[in-house]
C-alpha positions, 0 to 999 in steps of 0.5 A: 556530517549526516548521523549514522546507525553504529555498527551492530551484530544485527546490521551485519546479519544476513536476513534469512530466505525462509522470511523473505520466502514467507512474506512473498508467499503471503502477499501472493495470496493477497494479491491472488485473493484480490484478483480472484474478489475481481475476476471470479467472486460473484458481489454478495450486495449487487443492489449496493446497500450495504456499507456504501461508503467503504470506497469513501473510507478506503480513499481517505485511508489511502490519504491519511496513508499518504499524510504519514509517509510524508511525515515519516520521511520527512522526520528520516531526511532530518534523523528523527528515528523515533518518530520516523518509525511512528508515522511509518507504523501508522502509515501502514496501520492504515494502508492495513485497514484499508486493505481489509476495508478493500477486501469487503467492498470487493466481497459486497460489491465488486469492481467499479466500472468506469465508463469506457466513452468517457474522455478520461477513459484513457487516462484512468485505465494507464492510471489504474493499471500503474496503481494496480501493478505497483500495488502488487509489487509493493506489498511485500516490499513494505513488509521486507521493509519493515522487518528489516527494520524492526530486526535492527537490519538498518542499512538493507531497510535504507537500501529496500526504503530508497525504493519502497517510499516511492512506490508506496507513495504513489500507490497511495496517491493514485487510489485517491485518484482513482477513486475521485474519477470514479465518484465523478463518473457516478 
């Protein structure tokens, strides 16, 4: 019989709105920087000789992030709690450094153009377009999961997660992804 989370006064708590509110209202302002360093941001290094690796690092980032969410769930699927929520931590302590580290090659050089004859072309836009949307999405679901589970709300953090672990997942997959095709098509 699979071990449960007893009943507690903050299990039975209704998470308030103001918080959940918050937390969309900041990963908007995320997103709407990202798109604003994409669409409208002029890169201060156009000559890209400032910190040329950072989209290496954000690739390897996005594989360490990878690595600890499989190890996070694979520590829940056999009820390790402790260290579930220690690879969850430090799954989204890179997936963090990686956003920062996303934000300045962004702000130094800009987007990365894949080159629209290639034959992958197809392929990597549908890819890219899945990774960027998802990663819009899942932004403030891994912080209304988390804070579900650092406030003791665990049966809406298990609910939230069904569908966060997944989405995050991918997103963290598919930047490697992209990255590699883009490093291939330099």
């Amino acid at each position: 019989m699979p071990a449960t989370l007893p009943t507690t006064p903050a299990n039975n708590l209704r998470t308030p709105p103001a918080i959940i509110a918050t937390i969309i209202v900041v990963s908007a302002l995320a997103s709407a920087l990202i798109c604003y360093l994409v669409y409208f941001h002029a890169p201060s290094d156009v000559t890209g000789t400032h910190l040329r690796s950072l989209p290496l690092l954000n690739a390897i980032l996005n594989a360490l992030s990878t690595v600890a969410l499989i190890i996070g769930y694979s520590f829940i699927v056999n009820r390790r709690l402790t260290p579930h929520r220690n690879a969850m931590f430090l799954a989204f302590f890179f997936s963090s450094i990686f956003l920062v580290s996303y934000l300045t090659n962004f702000t130094l050089h800009g987007e990365t153009h894949f080159n629209r004859l290639n034959p992958w072309w197809p392929f990597y836009w549908k890819l890219l377009l899945s990774h960027v949307l998802l990663s819009i999405l899942v932004l403030p679901m891994i912080l209304i999961t988390f804070f579900l589970s650092l406030t003791g709300r665990f049966p809406a953090h298990r609910k939230l997660a069904r569908y966060t672990f997944p989405i995050w997942l991918y997103v963290s997959v598919t930047g490697v992804i992209v990255y590699a095709m883009q490093a291939a098509c330099r």
